[in-house]
C-alpha positions in Angstrom: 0.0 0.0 0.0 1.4 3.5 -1.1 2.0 5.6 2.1 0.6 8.7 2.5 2.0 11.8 2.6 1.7 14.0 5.7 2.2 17.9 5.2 2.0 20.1 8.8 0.5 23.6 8.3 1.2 26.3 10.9 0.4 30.0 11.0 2.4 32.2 12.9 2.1 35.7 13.9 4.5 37.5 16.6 5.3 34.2 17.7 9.1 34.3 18.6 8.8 34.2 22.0 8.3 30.4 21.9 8.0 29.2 18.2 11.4 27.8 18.4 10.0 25.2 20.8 6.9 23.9 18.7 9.5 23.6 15.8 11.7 21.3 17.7 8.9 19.2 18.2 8.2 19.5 14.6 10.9 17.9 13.8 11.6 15.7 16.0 8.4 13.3 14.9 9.0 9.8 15.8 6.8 9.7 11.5 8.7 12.7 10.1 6.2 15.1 8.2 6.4 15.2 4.1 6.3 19.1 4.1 5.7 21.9 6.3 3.9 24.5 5.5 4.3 27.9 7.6 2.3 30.9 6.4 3.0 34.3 8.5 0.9 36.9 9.1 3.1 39.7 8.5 4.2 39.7 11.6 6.1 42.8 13.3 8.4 41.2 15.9 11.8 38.3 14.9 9.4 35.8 13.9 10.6 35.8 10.1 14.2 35.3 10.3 13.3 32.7 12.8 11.7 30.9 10.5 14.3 31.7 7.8 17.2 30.1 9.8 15.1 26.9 10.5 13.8 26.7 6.9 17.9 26.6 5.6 18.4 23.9 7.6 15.4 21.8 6.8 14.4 21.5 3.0 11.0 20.5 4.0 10.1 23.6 5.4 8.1 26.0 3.2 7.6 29.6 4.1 4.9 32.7 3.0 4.6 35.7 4.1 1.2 38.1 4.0 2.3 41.3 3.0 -0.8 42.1 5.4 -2.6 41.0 8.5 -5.0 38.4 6.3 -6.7 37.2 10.5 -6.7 33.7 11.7 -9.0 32.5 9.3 -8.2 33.9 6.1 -4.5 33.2 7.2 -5.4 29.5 8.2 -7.9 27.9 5.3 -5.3 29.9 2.4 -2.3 28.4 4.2 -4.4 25.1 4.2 -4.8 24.7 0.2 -0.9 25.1 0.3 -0.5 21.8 1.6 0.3 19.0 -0.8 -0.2 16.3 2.1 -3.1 13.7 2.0 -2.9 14.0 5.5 -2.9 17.6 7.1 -1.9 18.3 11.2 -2.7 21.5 12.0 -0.2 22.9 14.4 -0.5 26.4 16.8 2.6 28.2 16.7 3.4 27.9 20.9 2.1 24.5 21.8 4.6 21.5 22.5 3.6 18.3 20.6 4.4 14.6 21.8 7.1 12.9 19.5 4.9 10.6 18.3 1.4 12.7 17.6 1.5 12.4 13.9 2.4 8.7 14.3 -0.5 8.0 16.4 -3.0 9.9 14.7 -1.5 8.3 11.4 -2.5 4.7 12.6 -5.9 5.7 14.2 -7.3 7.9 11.6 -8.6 5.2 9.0 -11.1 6.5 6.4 -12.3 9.3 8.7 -11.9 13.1 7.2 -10.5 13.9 10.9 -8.5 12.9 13.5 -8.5 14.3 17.4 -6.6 13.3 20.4 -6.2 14.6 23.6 -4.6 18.5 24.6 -3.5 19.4 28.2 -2.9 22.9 29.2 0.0 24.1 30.7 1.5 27.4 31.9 5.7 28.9 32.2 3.8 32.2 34.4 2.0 31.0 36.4 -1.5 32.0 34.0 -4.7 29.6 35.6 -5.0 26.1 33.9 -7.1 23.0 34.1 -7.8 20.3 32.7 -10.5 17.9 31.9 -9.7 14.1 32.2 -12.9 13.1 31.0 -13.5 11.1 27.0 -14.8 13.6 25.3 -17.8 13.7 22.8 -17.9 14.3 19.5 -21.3 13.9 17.9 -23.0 16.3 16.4 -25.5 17.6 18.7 -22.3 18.4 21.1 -20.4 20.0 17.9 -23.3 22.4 17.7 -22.1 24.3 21.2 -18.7 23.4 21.3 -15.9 22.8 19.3 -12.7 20.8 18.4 -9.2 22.7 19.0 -7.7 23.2 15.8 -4.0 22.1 17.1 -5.1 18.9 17.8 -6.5 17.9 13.9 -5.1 15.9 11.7 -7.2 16.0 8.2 -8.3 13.9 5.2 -7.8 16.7 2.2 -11.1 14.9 0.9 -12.5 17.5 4.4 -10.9 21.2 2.6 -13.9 19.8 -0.4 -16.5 20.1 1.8 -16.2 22.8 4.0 -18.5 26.0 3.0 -17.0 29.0 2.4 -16.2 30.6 5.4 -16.6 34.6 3.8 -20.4 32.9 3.5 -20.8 31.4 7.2 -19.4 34.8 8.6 -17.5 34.7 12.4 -16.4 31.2 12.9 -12.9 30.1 13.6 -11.6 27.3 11.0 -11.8 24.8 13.4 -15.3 25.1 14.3 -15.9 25.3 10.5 -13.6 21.8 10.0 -15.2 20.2 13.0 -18.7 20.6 12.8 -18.2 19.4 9.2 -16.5 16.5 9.9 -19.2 15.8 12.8 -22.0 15.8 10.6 -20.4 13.5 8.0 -20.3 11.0 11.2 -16.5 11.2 10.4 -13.8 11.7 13.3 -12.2 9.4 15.5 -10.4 9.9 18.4 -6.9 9.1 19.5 -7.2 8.7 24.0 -3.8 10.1 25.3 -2.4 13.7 25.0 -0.3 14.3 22.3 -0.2 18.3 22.5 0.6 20.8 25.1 -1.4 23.9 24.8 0.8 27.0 25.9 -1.7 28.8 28.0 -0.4 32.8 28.8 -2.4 35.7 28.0 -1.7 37.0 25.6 -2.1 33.9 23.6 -5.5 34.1 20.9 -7.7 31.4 22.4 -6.7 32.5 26.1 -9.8 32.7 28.5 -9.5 32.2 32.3 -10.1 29.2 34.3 -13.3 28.4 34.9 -14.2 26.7 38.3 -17.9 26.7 37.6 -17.7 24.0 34.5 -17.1 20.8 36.6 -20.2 19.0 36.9 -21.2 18.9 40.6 -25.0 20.5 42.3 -23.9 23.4 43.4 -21.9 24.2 39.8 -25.1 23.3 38.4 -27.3 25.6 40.9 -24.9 28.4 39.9 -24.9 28.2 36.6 -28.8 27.7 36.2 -29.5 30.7 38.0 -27.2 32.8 35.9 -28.5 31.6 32.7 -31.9 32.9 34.0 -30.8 36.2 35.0 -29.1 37.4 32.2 -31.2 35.4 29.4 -32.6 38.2 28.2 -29.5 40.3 27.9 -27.5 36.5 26.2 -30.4 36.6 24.1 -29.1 38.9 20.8 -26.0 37.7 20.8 -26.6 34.2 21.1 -29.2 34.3 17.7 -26.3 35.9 15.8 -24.0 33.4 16.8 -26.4 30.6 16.2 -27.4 32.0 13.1 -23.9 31.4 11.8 -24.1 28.0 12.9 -27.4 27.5 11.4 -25.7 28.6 7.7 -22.6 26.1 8.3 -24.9 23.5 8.9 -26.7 24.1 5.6 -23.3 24.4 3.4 -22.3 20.9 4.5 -23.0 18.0 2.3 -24.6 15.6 4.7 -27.8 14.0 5.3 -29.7 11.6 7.9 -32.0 12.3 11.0 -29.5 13.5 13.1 -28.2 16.0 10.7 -31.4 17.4 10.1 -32.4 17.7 14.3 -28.8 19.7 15.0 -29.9 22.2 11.8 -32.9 22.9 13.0 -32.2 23.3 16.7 -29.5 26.0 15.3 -32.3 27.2 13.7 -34.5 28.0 16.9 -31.8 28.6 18.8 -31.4 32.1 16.5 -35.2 32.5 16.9 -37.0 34.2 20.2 -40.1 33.4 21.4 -41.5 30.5 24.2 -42.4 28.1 21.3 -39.3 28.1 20.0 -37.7 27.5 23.1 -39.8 24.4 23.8 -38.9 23.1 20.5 -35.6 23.5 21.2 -36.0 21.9 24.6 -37.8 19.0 23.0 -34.9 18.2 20.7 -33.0 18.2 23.6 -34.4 15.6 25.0 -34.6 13.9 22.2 -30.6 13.6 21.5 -30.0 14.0 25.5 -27.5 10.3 25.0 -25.1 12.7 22.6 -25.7 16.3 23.9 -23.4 16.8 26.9 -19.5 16.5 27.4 -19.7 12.7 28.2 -22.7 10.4 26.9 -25.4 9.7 29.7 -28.5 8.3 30.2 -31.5 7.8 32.6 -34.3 10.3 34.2 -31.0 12.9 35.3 -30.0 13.4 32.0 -32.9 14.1 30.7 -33.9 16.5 33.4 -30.4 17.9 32.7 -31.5 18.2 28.7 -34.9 20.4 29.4 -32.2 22.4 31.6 -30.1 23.1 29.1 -32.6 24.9 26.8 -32.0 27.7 29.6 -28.3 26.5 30.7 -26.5 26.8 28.1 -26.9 30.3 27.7 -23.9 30.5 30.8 -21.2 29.3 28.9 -21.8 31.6 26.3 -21.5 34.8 28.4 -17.6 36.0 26.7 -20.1 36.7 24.0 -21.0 39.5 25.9 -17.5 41.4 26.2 -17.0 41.3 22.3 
């Protein structure tokens, strides 16, 4: 069987302050990449000759440069169709891989468009981290109010075909874009160690606090219930325009089947107001309770939990509010 070939794409911006560290681990694969790709976003501080010294040492390094700020997503999906891999890993430009990520995800992806694995946070200044040691989940209705991190994808390129265009879908990181697509074609698969090292500092771009009221315990869930019903009303515009963005990824994908169709249209009430709406919404929620929350649950809790959540979930979209 003809191997395949692996290409790494990174993006970089202002990153010299620890880029020289994900690069080592770059290279120091225990399944060497074919290429990689490393498109900067005109950055302002050494990041370029950086990457100019290690790209005359290593042939399979191949550099661009924006003449302008292009953003993480133009940046990311243009830097993407560079690749001449089958296989693409997506790398962040201060994260630490394992030596044998690519290796691992190599043998686990099989005919799925994407491939996960675990990432645990960690810190050099003392900036708050935790982590979750629970299995994650990564059907569809979970996909539609959370995400995948980009760092720890590797790719089919078959998944670049069948992504909408993300001009059309409007404010949603790449990731979200690759993940929810790959969800709905019932096509990721998951590799159960950690294999990255998220850099957590603040000035990083996906940087947010630690929060102590995610763990799942009664008096988290107390807490969080009763916030979601205070500021509902305030959540309320923001959440239909982030919805609504979901909603029009959904209907770019190519996929079809019951489940599919229940996720679009709970995006779709969840970017409409009104008490109707809402019990929809909650009835769908009950409906896919098995597939809807962090790990897969059953029994009268969980779904008391999934009527909850019509109302619940509005919490742990309150950043919303400070953009």
């Amino acid at each position: 069987m003809e191997q395949k070939r692996v290409s790494i794409v990174m993006c970089t911006y202002n990153g010299e302050r620890f880029l020289h560290e994900q690069l080592d681990s770059l290279l120091a694969q225990t399944r060497l990449p074919d290429e990689i790709i490393i498109q900067d976003d005109n950055s302002t501080d050494g990041t370029w000759a950086l990457l100019e010294n290690y790209a005359a040492r290593d042939p399979r390094i191949r550099l661009y440069r924006n003449q302008a700020g292009q953003g993480v997503n133009n940046n990311f999906f243009s830097a993407l169709q560079r690749a001449t891999g089958d296989l693409i890993a997506i790398s962040d430009q201060d994260d630490i891989w394992e030596p044998d990520k690519i290796e691992c995800q190599l043998a686990a992806i099989g005919d799925n468009l994407l491939c996960t694995c675990r990432t645990k946070p960690f810190t050099t200044d003392g900036s708050p981290v935790s982590y979750d040691p629970r299995t994650p989940n990564y059907k569809l209705p979970r996909m539609l109010y959370t995400s995948i991190a980009g760092h720890t994808m590797l790719i089919d390129r078959r998944l670049l075909d069948m992504v909408p265009d993300h001009h059309v879908v409007g404010k949603l990181y790449y990731d979200v874009i690759l993940a929810m697509t790959a969800s709905a074609m019932d096509s990721i698969s998951l590799v159960d160690k950690v294999l990255v090292h998220q850099r957590r500092y603040p000035e990083a771009e996906t940087y947010t606090s630690t929060d102590l009221h995610r763990r799942p315990s009664v008096a988290n869930g107390r807490y969080t219930l009763l916030w979601s019903l205070k500021h509902y009303r305030e959540m309320q515009p923001y959440l239909f325009d982030y919805f609504q963005r979901r909603h029009r990824l959904l209907q770019g994908i190519p996929a079809q089947g019951e489940t599919y169709e229940d996720v679009t249209a709970m995006a779709d009430l969840e970017g409409r107001p009104g008490l109707g709406n809402l019990l929809r919404l909650c009835r769908y929620h009950v409906k896919h309770r098995h597939n809807l929350f962090y790990t897969e649950g059953r029994g009268l809790v969980n779904a008391l939990r999934a009527m909850l959540y019509c109302i619940m979930h509005v919490y742990f979209f309150r950043h919303l509010l400070n953009k």
